[in-house]
N, C-alpha and C positions, 0 to 999 in steps of 0.2 A: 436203353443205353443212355447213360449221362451224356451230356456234351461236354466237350474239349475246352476246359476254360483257357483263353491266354492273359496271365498276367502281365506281360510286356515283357517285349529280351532283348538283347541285342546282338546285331548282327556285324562282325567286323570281315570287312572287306579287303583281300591283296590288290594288288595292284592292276590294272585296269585297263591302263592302255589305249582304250577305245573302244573295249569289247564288251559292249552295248548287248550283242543277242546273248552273251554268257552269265552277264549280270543281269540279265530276266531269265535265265534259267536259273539261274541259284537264288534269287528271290522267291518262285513259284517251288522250286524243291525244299526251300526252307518254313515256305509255307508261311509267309513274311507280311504281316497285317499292318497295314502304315498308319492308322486308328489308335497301338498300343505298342506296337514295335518302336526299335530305332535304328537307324540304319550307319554304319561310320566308315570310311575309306583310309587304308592305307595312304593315300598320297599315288602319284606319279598318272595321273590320268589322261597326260600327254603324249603325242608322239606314237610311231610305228603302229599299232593298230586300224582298225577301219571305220568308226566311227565317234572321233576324238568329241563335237559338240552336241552328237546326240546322247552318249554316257553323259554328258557333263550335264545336260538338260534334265535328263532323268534324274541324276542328284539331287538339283533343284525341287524337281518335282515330288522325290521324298522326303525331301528337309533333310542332307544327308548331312550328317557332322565329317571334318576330314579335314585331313593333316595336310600338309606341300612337301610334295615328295621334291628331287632335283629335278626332274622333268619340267615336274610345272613351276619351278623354281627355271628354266632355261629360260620358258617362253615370260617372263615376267624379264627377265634381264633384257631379252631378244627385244624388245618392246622400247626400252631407254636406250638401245640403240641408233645412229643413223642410219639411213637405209645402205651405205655406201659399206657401213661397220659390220652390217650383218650378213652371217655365215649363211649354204645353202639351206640347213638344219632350222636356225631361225627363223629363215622365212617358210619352210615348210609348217612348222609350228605352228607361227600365224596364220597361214592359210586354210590351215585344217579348219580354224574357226569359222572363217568365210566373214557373212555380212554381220554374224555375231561377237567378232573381235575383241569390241572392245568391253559390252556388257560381262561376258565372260572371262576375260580380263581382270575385271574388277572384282567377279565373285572368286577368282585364284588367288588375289592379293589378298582376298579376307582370310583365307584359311590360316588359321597357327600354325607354327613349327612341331608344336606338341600340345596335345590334350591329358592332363592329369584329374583323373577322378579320383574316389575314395577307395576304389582295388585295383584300380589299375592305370599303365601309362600305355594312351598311343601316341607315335611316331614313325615316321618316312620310315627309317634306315636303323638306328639304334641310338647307345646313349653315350656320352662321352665318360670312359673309364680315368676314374684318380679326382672326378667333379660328383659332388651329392647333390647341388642346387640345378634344377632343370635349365633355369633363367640364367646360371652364368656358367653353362655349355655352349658351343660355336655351333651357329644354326650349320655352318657348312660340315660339321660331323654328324650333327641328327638329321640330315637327310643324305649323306655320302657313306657312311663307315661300314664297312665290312669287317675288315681283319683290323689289328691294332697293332702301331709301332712302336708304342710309350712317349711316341711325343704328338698323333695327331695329325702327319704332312701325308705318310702312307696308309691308304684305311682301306686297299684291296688286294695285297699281296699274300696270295696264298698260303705261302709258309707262316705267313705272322696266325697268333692265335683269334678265333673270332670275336668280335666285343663284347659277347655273352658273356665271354671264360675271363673277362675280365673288369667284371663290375658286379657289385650285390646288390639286391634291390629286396623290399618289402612290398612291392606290386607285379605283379604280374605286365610285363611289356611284350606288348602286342605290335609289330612290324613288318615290314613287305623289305622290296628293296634288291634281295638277292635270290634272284631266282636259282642262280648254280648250284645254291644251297638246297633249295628245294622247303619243301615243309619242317619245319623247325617245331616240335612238339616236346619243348621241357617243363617242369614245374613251373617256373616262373616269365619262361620265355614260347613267345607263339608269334613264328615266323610263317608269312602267308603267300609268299612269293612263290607261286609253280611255275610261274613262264606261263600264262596265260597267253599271253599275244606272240609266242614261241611254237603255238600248239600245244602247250602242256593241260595244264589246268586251271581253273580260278575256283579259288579255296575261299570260304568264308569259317568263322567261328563264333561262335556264341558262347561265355564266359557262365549264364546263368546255367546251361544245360552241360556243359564243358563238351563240348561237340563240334567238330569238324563237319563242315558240307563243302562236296567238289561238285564239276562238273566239267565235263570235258571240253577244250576248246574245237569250234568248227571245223578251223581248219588253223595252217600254221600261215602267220600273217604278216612275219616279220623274219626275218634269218635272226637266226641266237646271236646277242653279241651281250656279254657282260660286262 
């Protein structure tokens, strides 16, 4: 029997949360060789979950490429605040970090708003509709939009249509974001959001093999809130 060549793929990741035991189960199910693989996140690895710096270490430890979702867009504002300024949420944030704080911190502040390759876009949340240039989009609608108002202030009311239905792209964009929506599998659009730290699931895809991998979350870790 031949062996299994791997030419290298990539693996894109929803959102995260914290949920460290589920991103080593979809790494081992995907069968994910950090030698010739490469690993990319959605963004949002912040908050409600249960182990917000050890996912974030593990990144590290893969070389993961990855977006800033609003989450980790909170704890970055949370941060330039006074102590007196900050909400209980913010300092929950940073405390998840512990004595890691501030090194971790600073690898949040690195991450891009958006990574554009040669087939594809990723991004937190989605793209802003009636804009073609990535670079003069409002980072607060590539990591916030859901639905679309035609002007940008509303980006999650249900009735309105969702960003997808209103923008064309010649790349493939790949995003987390909205879990309510659930798995998002169109032509050109791959939404990765299960609710992973909801108890749903944490979905990964690979673009070379056009393939979805799930895996179920442990347990449910956080109350649904959208």
């Amino acid at each position: 029997m031949n062996a299994k060549i791997n030419t290298g793929r990539r693996l894109f990741v929803g959102d995260l949360h914290g949920c460290l035991d589920e991103l080593n189960q979809l790494i081992i199910a995907f069968e994910f060789d950090p030698r010739l693989d490469q690993l990319f996140s959605v963004g949002d690895l912040m908050g409600k979950g249960p182990d917000v710096t050890g996912t974030l270490l593990r990144l590290i430890d893969l070389k993961a490429k990855v977006v800033r979702g609003n989450h980790d867009d909170y704890l970055l504002t949370a941060m330039k605040k006074s102590a007196s300024e900050r909400s209980a949420r913010d300092q929950e944030y940073m405390n998840s970090l512990g004595n890691q704080l501030e090194p971790l911190a600073k690898y949040i502040a690195s991450w891009p708003i958006y990574l554009e390759m040669d087939d594809l876009i990723l991004v937190h949340a989605g793209l802003e509709p009636g804009k073609k240039k990535l670079a003069k989009m409002s980072p607060k609608i590539l990591m916030q939009i859901r639905t679309w108002d035609g002007v940008g202030k509303d980006l999650k009311t249900k009735t309105n249509p969702a960003w997808f239905d209103c923008v064309e792209t010649n790349k493939t964009l790949i995003f987390g974001h909205w879990s309510e929506k659930g798995l998002v599998n169109l032509p050109m659009f791959k939404g990765l959001d299960t609710g992973c730290v909801y108890g749903g699931k944490l979905t990964g895809y690979c673009p070379e093999e056009d393939r979805f991998i799930q895996v179920n979350a442990k347990k449910v870790y956080s109350p649904i809130h959208f």
